[in-house]
C-alpha positions in Angstrom: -8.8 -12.9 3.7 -10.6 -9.5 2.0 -7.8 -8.6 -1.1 -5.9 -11.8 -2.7 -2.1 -12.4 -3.4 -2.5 -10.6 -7.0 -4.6 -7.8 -6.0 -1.9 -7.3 -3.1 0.9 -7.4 -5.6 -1.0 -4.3 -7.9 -2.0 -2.7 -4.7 2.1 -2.2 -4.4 3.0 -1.9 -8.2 0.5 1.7 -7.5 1.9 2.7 -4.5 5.2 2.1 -5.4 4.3 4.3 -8.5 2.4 6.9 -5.6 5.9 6.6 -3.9 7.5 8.7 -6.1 5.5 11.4 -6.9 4.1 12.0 -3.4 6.8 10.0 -0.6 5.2 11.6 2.6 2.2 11.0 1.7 2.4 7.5 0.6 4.3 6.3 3.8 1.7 7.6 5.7 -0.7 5.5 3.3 1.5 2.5 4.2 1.4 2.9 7.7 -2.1 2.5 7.6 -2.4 -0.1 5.6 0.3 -2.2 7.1 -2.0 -1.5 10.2 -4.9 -2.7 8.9 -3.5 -5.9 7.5 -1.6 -6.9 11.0 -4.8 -5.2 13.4 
């Protein structure tokens, strides 16, 4: 695996906090992201 379980977990703490100042942008981030962990 390339990130651990705790680097995941303040990966999402800072998007979560990216979330809410820029929500298009982040789900976009997301998508790729979520794409790179499952491809």
């Amino acid at each position: 695996m390339g990130i651990s379980q705790t680097e995941g977990q303040i990966c999402l703490k800072q998007l979560k906090r990216i979330a809410s100042s820029y929500p298009l942008k982040s789900l976009v981030i997301l998508n790729k992201i979520t794409y790179f962990l499952h491809g």
